[in-house]
C-alpha positions as CSV (number, residue, x, y, z in Angstrom):
1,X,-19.2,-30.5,-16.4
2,X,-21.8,-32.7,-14.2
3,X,-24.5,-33.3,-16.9
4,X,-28.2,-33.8,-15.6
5,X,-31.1,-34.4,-17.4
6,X,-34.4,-32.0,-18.7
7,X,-37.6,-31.7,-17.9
8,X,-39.4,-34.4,-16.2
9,X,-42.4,-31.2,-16.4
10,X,-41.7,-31.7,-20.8
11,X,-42.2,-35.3,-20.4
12,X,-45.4,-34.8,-17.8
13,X,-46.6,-32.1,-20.3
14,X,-46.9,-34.9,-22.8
15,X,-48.2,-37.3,-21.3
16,X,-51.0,-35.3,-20.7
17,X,-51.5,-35.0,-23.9
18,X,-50.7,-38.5,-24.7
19,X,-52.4,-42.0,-25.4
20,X,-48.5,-43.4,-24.9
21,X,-47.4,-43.9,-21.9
22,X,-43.7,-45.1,-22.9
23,X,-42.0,-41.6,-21.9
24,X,-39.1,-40.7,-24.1
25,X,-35.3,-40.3,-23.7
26,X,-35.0,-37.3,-21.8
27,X,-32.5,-34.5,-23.0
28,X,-29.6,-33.5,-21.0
29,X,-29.6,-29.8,-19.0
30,X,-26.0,-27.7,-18.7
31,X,-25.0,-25.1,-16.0
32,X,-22.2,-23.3,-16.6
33,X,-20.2,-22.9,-14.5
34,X,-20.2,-26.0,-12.8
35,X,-19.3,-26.4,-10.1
36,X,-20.2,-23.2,-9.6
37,X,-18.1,-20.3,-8.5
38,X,-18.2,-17.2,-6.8
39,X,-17.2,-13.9,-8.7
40,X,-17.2,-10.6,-6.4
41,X,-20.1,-11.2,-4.0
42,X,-22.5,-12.9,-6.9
43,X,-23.4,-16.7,-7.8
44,X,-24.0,-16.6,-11.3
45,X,-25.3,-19.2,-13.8
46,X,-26.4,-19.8,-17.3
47,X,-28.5,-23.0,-17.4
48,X,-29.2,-24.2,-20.8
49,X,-31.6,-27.2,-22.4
50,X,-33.6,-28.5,-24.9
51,X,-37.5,-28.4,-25.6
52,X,-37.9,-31.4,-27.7
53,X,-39.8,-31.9,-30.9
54,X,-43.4,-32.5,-30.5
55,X,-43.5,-32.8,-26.9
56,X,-44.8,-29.6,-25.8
57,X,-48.2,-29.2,-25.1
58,X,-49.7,-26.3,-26.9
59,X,-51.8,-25.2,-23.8
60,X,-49.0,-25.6,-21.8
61,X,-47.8,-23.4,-19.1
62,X,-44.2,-23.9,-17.7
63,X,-42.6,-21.4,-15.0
64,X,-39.3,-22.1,-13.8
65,X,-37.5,-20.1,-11.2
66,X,-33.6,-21.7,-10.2
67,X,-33.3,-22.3,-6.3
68,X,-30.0,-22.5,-4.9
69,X,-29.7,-24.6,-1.5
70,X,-27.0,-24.7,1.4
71,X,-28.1,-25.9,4.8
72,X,-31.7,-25.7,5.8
73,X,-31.4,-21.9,3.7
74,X,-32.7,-21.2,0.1
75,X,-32.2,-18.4,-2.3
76,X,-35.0,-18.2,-5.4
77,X,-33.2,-16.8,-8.7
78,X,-36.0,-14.9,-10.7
79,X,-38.3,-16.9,-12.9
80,X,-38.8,-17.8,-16.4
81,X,-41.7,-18.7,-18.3
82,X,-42.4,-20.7,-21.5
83,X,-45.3,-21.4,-23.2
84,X,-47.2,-23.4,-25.7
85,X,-48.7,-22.6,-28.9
86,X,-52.5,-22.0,-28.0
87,X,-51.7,-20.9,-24.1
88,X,-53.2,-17.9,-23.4
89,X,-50.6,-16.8,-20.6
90,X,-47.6,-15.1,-21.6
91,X,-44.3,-16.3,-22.0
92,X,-41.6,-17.4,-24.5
93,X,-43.7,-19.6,-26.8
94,X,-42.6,-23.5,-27.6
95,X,-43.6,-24.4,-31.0
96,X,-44.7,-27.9,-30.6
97,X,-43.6,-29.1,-33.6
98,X,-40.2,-28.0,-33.5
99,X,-39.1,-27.8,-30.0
100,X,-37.1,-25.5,-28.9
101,X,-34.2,-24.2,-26.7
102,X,-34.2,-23.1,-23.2
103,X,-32.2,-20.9,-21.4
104,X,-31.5,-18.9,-18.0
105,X,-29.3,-16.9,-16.3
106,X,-29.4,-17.0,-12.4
107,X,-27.6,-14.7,-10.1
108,X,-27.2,-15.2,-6.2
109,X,-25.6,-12.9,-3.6
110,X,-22.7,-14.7,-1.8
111,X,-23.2,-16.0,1.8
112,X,-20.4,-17.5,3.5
113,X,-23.1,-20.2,4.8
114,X,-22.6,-21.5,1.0
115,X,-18.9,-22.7,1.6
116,X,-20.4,-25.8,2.5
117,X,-23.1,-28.3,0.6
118,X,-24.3,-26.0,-1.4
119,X,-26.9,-27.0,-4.7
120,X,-28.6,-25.5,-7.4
121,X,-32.2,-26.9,-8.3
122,X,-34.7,-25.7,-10.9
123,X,-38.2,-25.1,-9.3
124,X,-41.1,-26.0,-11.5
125,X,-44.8,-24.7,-12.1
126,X,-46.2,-26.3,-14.3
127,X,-50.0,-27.0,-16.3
128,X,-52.0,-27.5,-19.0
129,X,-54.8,-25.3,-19.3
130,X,-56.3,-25.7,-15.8
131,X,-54.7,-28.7,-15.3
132,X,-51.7,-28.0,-12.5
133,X,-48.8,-30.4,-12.5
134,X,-47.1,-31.4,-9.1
135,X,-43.5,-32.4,-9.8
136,X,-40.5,-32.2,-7.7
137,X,-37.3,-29.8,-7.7
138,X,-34.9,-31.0,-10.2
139,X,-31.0,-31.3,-8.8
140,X,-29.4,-29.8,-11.7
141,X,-25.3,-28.7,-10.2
142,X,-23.7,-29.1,-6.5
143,X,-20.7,-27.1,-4.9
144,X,-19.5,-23.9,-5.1
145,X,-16.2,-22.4,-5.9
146,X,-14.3,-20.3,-3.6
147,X,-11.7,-19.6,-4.7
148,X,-11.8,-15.9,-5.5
149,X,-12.5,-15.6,-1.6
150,X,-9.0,-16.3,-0.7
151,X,-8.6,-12.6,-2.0
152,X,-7.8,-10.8,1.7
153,X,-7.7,-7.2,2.2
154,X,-5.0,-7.9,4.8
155,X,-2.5,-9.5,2.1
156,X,-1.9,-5.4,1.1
157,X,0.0,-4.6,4.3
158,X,-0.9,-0.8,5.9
159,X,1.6,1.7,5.3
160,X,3.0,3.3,8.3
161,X,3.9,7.2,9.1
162,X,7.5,6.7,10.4
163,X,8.8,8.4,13.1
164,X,11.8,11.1,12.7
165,X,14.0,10.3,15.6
166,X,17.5,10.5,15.3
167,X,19.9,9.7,17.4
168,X,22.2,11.8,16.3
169,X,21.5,15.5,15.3
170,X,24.1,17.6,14.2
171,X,24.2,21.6,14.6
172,X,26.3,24.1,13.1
173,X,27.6,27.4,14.7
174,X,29.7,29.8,12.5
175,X,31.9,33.0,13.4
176,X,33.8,35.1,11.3
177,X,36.6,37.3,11.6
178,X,37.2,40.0,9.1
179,X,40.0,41.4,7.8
180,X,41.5,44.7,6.4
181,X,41.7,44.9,2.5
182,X,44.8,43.1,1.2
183,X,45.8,42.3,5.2
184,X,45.5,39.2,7.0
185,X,46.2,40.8,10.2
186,X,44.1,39.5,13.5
187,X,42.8,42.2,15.2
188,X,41.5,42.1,18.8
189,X,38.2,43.8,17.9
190,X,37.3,40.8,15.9
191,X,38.3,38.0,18.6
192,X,35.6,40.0,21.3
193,X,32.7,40.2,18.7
194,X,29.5,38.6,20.3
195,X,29.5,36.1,17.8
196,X,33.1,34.7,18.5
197,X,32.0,34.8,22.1
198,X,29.0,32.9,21.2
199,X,30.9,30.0,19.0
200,X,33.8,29.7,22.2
201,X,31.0,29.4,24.4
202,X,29.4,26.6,22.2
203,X,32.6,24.8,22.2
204,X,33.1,24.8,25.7
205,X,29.7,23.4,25.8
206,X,29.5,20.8,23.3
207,X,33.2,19.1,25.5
208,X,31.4,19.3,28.6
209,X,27.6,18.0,28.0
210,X,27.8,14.8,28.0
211,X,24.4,14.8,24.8
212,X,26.8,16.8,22.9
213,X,29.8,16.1,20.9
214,X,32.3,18.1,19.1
215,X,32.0,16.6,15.5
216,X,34.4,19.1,14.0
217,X,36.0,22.3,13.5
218,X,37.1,24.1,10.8
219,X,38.7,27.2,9.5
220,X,37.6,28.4,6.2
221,X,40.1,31.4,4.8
222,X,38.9,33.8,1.8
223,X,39.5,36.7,-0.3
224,X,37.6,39.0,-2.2
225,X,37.4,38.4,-5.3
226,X,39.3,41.5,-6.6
227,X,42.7,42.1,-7.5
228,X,45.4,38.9,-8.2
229,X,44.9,35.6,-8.1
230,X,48.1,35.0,-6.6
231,X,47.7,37.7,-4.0
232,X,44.2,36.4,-3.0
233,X,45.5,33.2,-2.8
234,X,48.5,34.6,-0.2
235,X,45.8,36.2,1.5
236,X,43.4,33.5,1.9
237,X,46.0,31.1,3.4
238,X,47.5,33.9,5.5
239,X,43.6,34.5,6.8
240,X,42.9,30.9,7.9
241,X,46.6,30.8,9.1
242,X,46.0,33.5,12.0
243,X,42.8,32.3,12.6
244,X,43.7,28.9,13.3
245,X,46.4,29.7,15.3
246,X,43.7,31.7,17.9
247,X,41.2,28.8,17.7
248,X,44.0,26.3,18.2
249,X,45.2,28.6,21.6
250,X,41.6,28.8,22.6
251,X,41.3,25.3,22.7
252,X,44.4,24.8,24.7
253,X,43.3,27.3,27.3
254,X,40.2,25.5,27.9
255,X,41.8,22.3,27.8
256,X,39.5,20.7,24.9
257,X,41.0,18.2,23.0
258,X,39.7,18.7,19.2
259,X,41.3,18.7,15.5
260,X,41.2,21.5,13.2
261,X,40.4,21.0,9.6
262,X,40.7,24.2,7.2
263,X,40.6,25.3,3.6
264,X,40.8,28.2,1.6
265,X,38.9,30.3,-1.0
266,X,41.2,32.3,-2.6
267,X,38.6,34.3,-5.1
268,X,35.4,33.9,-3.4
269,X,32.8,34.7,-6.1
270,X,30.0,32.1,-4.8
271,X,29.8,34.7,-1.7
272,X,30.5,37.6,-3.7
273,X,27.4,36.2,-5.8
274,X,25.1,35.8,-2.7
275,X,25.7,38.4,-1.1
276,X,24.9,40.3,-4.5
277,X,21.6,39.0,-4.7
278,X,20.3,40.1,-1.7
279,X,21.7,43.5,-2.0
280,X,19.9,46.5,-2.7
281,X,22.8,47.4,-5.3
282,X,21.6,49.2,-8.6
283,X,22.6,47.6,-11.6
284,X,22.9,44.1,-9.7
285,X,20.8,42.6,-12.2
286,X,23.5,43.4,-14.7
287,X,26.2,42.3,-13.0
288,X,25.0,39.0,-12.1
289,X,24.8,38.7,-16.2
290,X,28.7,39.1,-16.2
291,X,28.9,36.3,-13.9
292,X,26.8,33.9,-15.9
293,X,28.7,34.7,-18.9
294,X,32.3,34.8,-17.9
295,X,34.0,32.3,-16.4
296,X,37.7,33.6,-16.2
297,X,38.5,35.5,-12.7
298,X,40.3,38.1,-14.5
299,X,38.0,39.1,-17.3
300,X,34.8,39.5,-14.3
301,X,36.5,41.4,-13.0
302,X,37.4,43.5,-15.6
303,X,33.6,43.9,-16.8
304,X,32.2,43.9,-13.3
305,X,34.9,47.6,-13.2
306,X,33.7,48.8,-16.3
307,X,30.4,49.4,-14.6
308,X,31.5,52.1,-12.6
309,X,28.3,53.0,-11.2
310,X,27.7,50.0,-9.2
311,X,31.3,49.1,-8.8
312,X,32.2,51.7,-5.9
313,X,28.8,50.2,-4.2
314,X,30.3,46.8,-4.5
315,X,33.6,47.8,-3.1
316,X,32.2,49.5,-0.3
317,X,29.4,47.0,0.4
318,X,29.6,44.0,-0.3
319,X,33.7,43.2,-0.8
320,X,34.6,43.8,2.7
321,X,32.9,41.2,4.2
322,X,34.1,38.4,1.8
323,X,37.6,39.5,3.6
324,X,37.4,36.9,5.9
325,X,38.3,34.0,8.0
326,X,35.0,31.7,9.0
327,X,35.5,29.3,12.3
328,X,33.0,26.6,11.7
329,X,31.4,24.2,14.9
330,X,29.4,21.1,13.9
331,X,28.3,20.0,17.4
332,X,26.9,16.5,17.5
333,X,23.4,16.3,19.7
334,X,23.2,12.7,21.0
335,X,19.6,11.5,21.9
336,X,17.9,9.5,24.1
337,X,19.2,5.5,24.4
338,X,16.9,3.0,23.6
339,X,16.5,2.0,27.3
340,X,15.9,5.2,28.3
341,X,13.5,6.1,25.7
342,X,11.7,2.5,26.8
343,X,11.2,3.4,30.2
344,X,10.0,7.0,29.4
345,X,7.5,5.7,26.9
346,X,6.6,3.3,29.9
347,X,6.8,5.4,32.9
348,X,6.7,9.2,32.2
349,X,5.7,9.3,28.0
350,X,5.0,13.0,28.9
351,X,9.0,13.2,29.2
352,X,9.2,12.3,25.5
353,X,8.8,14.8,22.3
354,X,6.2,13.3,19.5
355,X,9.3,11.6,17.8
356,X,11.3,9.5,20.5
357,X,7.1,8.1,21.6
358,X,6.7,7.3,18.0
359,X,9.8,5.8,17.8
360,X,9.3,3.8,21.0
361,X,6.6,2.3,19.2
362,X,9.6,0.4,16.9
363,X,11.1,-0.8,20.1
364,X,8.3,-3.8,20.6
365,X,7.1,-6.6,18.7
366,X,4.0,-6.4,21.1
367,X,0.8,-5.3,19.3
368,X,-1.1,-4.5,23.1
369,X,2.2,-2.3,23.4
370,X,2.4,-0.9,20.3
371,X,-1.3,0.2,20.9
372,X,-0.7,1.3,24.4
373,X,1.7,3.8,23.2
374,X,0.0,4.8,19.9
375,X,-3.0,5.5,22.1
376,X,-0.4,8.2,23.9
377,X,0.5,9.7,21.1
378,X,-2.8,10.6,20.1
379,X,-3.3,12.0,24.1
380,X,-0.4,14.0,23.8
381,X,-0.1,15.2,20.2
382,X,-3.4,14.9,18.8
383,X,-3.2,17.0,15.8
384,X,-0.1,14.6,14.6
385,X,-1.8,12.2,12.5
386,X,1.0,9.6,12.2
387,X,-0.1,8.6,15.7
388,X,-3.8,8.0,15.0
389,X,-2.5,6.0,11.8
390,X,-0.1,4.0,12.9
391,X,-2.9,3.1,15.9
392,X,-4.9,2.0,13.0
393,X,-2.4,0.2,11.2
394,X,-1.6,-2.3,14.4
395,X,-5.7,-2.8,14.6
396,X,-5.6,-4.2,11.2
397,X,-2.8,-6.7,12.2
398,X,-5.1,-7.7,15.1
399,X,-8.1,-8.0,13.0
400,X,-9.8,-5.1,14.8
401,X,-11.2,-4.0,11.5
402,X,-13.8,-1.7,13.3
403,X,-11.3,0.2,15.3
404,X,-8.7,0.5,12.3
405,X,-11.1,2.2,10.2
406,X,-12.0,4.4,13.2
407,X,-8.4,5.6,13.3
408,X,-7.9,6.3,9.8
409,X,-11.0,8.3,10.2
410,X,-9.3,10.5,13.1
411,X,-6.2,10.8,11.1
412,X,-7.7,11.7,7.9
413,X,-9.8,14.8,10.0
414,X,-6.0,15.8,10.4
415,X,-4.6,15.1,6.9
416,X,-7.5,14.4,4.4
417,X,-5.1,14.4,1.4
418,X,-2.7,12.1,2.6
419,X,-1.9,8.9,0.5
420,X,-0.6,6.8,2.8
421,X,-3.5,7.3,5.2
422,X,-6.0,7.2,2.4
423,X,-4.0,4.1,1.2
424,X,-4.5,2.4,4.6
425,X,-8.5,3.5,5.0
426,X,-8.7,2.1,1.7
427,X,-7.6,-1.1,2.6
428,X,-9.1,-1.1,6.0
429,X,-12.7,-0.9,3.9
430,X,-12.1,-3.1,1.9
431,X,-11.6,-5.7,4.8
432,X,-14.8,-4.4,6.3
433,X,-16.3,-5.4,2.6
434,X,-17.1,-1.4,1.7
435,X,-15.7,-1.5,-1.7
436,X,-17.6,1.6,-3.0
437,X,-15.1,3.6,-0.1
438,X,-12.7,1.7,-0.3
439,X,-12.5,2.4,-4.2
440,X,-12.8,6.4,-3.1
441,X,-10.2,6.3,-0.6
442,X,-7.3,4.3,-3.1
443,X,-8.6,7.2,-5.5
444,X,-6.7,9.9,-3.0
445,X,-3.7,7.3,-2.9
446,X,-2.8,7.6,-6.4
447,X,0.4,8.3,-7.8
448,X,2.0,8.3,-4.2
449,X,1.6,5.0,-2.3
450,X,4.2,2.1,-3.7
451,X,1.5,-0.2,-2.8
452,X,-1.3,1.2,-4.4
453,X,-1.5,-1.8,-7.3
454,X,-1.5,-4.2,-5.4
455,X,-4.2,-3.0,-3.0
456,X,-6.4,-2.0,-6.3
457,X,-5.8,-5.6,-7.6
458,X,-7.6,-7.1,-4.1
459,X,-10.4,-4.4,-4.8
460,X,-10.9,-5.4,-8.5
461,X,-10.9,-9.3,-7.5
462,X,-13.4,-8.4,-4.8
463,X,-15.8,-6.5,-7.4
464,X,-15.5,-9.6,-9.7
465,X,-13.3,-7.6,-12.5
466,X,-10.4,-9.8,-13.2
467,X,-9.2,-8.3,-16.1
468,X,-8.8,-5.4,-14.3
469,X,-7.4,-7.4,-11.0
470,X,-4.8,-9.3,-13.1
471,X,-3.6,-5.9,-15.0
472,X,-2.8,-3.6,-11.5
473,X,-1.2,-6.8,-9.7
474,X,1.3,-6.9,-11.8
475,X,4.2,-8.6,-10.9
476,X,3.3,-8.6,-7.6
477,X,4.2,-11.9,-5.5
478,X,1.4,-11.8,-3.0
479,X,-1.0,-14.5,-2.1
480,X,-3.7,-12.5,-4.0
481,X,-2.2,-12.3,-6.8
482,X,-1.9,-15.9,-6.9
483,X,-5.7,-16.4,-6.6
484,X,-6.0,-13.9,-9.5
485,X,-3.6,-16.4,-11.5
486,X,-5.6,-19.4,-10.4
487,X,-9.1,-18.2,-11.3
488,X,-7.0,-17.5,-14.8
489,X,-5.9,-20.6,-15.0
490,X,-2.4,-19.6,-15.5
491,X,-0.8,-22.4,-12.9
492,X,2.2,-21.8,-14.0
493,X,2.4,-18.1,-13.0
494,X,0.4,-18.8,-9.7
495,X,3.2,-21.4,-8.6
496,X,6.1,-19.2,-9.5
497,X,4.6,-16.6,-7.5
498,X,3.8,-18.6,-4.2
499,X,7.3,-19.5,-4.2
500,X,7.9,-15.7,-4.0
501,X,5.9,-14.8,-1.5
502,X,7.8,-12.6,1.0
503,X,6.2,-14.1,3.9
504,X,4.4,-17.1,3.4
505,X,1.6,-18.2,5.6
506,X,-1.0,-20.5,6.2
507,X,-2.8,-19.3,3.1
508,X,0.2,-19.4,0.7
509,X,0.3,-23.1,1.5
510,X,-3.6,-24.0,0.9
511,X,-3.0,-21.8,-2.6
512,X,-0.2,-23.9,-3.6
513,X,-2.7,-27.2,-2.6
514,X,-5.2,-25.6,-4.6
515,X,-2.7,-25.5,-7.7
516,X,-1.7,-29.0,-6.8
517,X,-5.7,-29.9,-7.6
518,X,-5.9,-28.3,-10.7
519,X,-2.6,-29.5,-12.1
520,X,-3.5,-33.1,-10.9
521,X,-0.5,-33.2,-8.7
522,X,-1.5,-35.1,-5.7
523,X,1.8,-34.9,-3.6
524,X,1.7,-30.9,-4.0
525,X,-1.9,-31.4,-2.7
526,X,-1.2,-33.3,0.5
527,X,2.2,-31.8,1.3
528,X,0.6,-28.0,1.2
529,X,-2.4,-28.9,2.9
530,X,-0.9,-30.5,5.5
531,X,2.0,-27.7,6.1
532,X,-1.3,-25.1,5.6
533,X,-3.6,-27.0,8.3
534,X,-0.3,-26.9,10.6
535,X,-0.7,-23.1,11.0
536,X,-3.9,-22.5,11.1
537,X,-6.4,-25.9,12.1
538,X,-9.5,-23.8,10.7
539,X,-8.2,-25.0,7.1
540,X,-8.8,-28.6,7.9
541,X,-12.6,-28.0,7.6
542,X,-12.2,-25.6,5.1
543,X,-10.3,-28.2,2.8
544,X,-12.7,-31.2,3.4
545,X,-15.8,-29.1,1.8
546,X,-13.9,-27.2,-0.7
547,X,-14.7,-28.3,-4.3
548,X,-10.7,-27.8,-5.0
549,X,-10.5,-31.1,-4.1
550,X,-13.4,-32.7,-4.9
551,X,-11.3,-35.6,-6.8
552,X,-9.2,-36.6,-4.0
553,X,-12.2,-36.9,-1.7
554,X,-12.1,-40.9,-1.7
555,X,-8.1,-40.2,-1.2
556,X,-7.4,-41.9,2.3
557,X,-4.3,-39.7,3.2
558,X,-6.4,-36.5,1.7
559,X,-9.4,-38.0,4.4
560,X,-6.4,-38.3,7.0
561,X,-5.5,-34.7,6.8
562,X,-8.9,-33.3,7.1
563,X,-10.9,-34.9,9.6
C-alpha cells in the first residue's frame, strides 16, 4: 500500500500555537484500498491517520472533505469535521493532550473518464479561532482498479427461440377391414369402404408426388380377445394373411413398388381396453378392475363372463370391431431444400410458412441477413414471438443494445412469461446498465433458462455483491467468471478457467495478462497482452493506463506492446 503522510493542517495548527518552529515528524495517512478499485458502479475508500499528541490546537477547526481527480474533472466525497478542545464549532473533538485517530470513508460513483490518471486528494479547511489557514490539497492514493469492469453483459450469450422445420414430416393413414366372428374371410364390402378407398388413394399419391414418400406399409392382424388362445392366434394370422394378399395385388395393379411389413395380435386386450373406456357400457368401471388385476387371458375372460350384465354389451359392441385386419401408410412429407428455402426467404418470403423463414435465418452467418429476415418474420407473423426475439438476440451480437431491448419488449407483449425471452431482456439490460430490470426480468427466467447462473453471476458482479457473484457462477468457464475469481484472488481458479473458455476472445487474453500481473509472471503478461491487443487494438491503450500492470511499466517490451 502507497503510504503518504498526515496533516501538514496538524503541523500548521501547531505552529500557530507555537514559539517552535522545528515542525515535527509527520505521521503517515492509509487508504484502503489502494490503488483503488471499482466495486459495482461505486469508488469507495476508508482513509485512516493519526492526530498526534499535543499537537492540536484546542481552538482548532479542521474540515476535511476527500476529492477524487481524473482529467480536468473532480468529484468531492462528503466532509468530515474535527475539532479542538475549547472550539466552539462542532465536530469530533481532538483532545490535545492525547491525540487522536482519524478516520473517513469516501464513496464515488464510477465514470469511465476515471480509467485513466485518476487520484484521490484530501481537501482541507482549516483555522484557529478566526484565524483561516490556506494550505494545499494533499495527494494521498493514485489509480484506480478496473478490474471488476471486465464483467460484460454480452459474455451470457442470448437464448434463441428455434425454429421447428423439419425436413422430413411423416403422416400416418390407417384402414381397417373387419371380419366375421371366428372367420378371416375378405369380404368385398370391406375392400369398397371410403376409408380403404381413402388409404389406396394416399398410396397412389405418396408414389407419385415427388414431396412425398412411401416410408412404409404394414398389415396389423387381430382377434378379439374371447375364446382360445390358439384359435385367436389362427385367426389373427389368417386376418393379416388375406389382407396382405389384397394390399400386395393393389400395389401391383398400380405398379407401386413398396414392402409390406405385418404382425399380429392374437388377443387384443390393449384395444379391447380402449375401446372400453370410451364406451358408454354399464359396469365398465368394473370391468376395467378385472383387467388391472388379472393378468392371465383365460381367467379375464372368465371374470369379465361372470358379469353377465355387461358382457352381452361387450359382445355386441365393442368385440366386433377388434375382429380385424389394420393396413397402416406412413407417408414421408419431404420439405423445402435449403436452396430453395434460400431463395424464397430472398425473393418471395411470403412463399414460406413461419418455420422454413425462421429456419432460413440458420442458413447465414450474416448478421445484416439474419436481421433482414427476422424483420420479415415479424411482417408476416407478428404475433409469433420467436421472430421478434431472435431479431433481438442478433442486435445484441452487433452491439445494438437499444434495438435488442426494443425487441424483447415486442416479444414479451406476445409471451410475457417466457423465460428465455425474459432471460434475454435480462441480459440485454444489464448491457444497457439497468440492473434494477435486469434483476426483474432474470426473476421470470428462473427455474427454466440453462443459462440463468451465469447471467445472475454478471448482474451480482455489476451490483458489487461478489459473494453472491462467485456462488451463481458456479463452475462456469466464462470470461466473467474469471474476473469474479481474480477480484477473489483465487488465481488459480481464474487460470484454470480461461483455459476453458469455449470461445476465447480478445478479453480472455487481457484476463489471463491480468493474472500474469498478479502472479508476478511476466512472460504470461507480455504473451496475453500481445495475442489480446492483436484482436482488438483498443486494448493497447487500455493496458498502458491500467493499474494491472503498474510494475511492468518501466518494462521495455511491456512499453513495446502498448504504445
Amino acid at each position: 500500500m502507497k503510504k503518504h503522510f498526515l496533516m501538514l493542517t496538524v503541523i500548521a495548527l501547531a505552529v500557530l500555537t507555537s514559539c517552535n518552529n522545528t515542525l515535527p515528524n509527520p505521521e503517515q495517512v492509509k487508504v484502503n484500498p489502494s490503488p483503488m478499485a471499482v466495486v459495482g458502479d461505486k469508488v469507495n475508500v476508508d482513509i485512516t491517520g493519526t492526530f498526534p499528541e499535543k499537537k492540536f490546537a484546542k481552538k482548532g477547526v479542521l474540515t476535511v472533505t476527500p476529492v477524487l481527480k481524473y482529467g480536468d474533472q473532480e468529484i468531492l466525497g462528503d466532509p468530515v469535521t474535527y475539532v479542538g478542545e475549547k472550539a466552539k464549532e462542532n465536530g469530533t473533538v481532538v483532545n490535545y493532550k492525547e491525540g487522536g485517530t482519524y478516520r473517513q470513508h469516501a464513496t464515488f460513483n464510477y465514470s469511465g473518464a476515471m480509467d485513466k490518471n485518476t487520484k484521490l486528494y484530501l481537501r482541507f479547511d482549516a483555522k484557529v479561532g478566526k484565524k483561516e489557514i490556506d494550505l494545499p490539497d494533499m495527494l494521498i492514493a493514485e489509480g484506480l482498479n478496473t478490474t471488476a469492469k471486465n464483467v460484460s453483459a454480452r459474455d451470457n450469450k442470448p437464448q434463441v427461440a428455434s425454429d421447428k422445420f423439419q425436413r422430413v414430416i411423416q403422416q400416418m393413414q390407417e384402414a381397417d377391414i373387419l371380419f366375421l366372428i371366428q372367420q378371416a374371410n375378405l369380404r368385398n364390402s370391406e375392400t369398397t369402404t371410403q376409408q380403404m378407398k381413402d388409404l389406396q388413394e394416399a398410396i397412389k399419391e405418396a408414389n407419385a408426388n415427388e414431396r412425398k414418400a412411401i416410408h412404409s406399409l404394414e398389415v396389423a392382424g387381430y382377434a378379439s380377445p374371447d375364446g382360445a388362445q390358439a384359435l385367436n392366434e389362427k385367426l389373427a394370422k389368417n386376418r393379416q394373411d388375406v389382407a396382405q394378399k389384397f394390399l400386395a395385388n393393389n400395389l401391383k395393379k398400380n405398379k407401386i413398388n413398396a414392402g409390406i411389413e405385418s404382425n399380429i395380435t392374437a388377443e387384443d386386450w390393449e384395444g379391447f381396453k380402449t375401446a372400453l373406456e370410451n364406451s358408454n357400457i354399464q359396469d365398465k368401471d368394473l370391468v376395467l378392475r378385472v383387467l388391472s388385476m388379472y393378468n392371465d387371458p383365460e381367467e379375464r375372460e372368465k371374470q369379465i363372463k361372470n358379469i353377465s350384465a355387461a358382457y352381452k354389451n361387450i359382445a355386441d359392441e365393442i368385440l366386433p370391431a377388434l375382429r380385424r385386419s389394420r393396413l397402416i401408410l406412413t407417408t414421408d412429407l419431404i420439405g423445402k431444400s435449403d436452396d430453395e428455402i434460400k431463395n424464397l426467404s430472398k425473393n418471395d418470403p411470403a412463399a414460406l410458412n413461419v418455420e422454413e423463414l425462421l429456419y432460413s435465418a440458420t442458413l447465414t452467418n450474416d448478421n445484416a441477413e439474419k436481421i433482414r429476415i427476422y424483420k420479415k418474420a415479424t411482417e408476416l407473423f407478428p404475433n409469433d414471438y420467436r421472430g421478434f426475439n431472435n431479431l433481438g438476440m442478433v442486435y445484441m451480437d452487433e452491439g445494438n443494445v437499444a434495438e435488442a431491448r426494443r425487441s424483447f419488449q415486442n416479444a414479451l407483449q406476445i409471451e410475457p412469461n417466457n423465460p428465455d425471452v425474459n432471460y434475454n431482456a435480462g441480459v440485454a439490460a444489464m448491457a444497457d446498465g439497468d440492473l434494477a430490470k435486469a434483476e426483474e426480468y432474470l426473476g421470470k427466467a428462473a427455474g427454466t433458462q440453462a443459462n440463468l447462473s451465469a447471467a445472475m453471476g454478471t448482474l451480482y458482479t455489476m451490483k458489487g455483491d461478489y459473494k453472491n457473484a462467485r456462488s451463481a457462477y458456479g463452475q462456469s468457464a466464462t470470461n466473467n467468471a474469471a474476473v469474479q475469481q481474480i477480484l477473489a484472488e483465487d488465481y488459480a481458479a481464474a487460470k484454470n478457467t480461461l483455459n476453458n473458455v469455449a470461445q476465447p476472445n480478445a478479453t480472455t487474453a487481457y484476463l489471463k495478462a491480468v493474472v500474469g500481473a498478479r502472479t508476478n509472471n511476466r512472460a504470461d503478461v507480455l504473451s496475453n497482452l500481445k495475442n489480446a491487443i492483436a484482436q482488438d487494438a483498443s486494448l493497447k491503450a487500455k493496458a498502458a493506463n491500467d493499474v494491472e500492470f503498474a510494475k511492468f511499466a518501466e518494462d521495455a517490451e511491456f512499453q513495446a506492446i502498448v504504445k
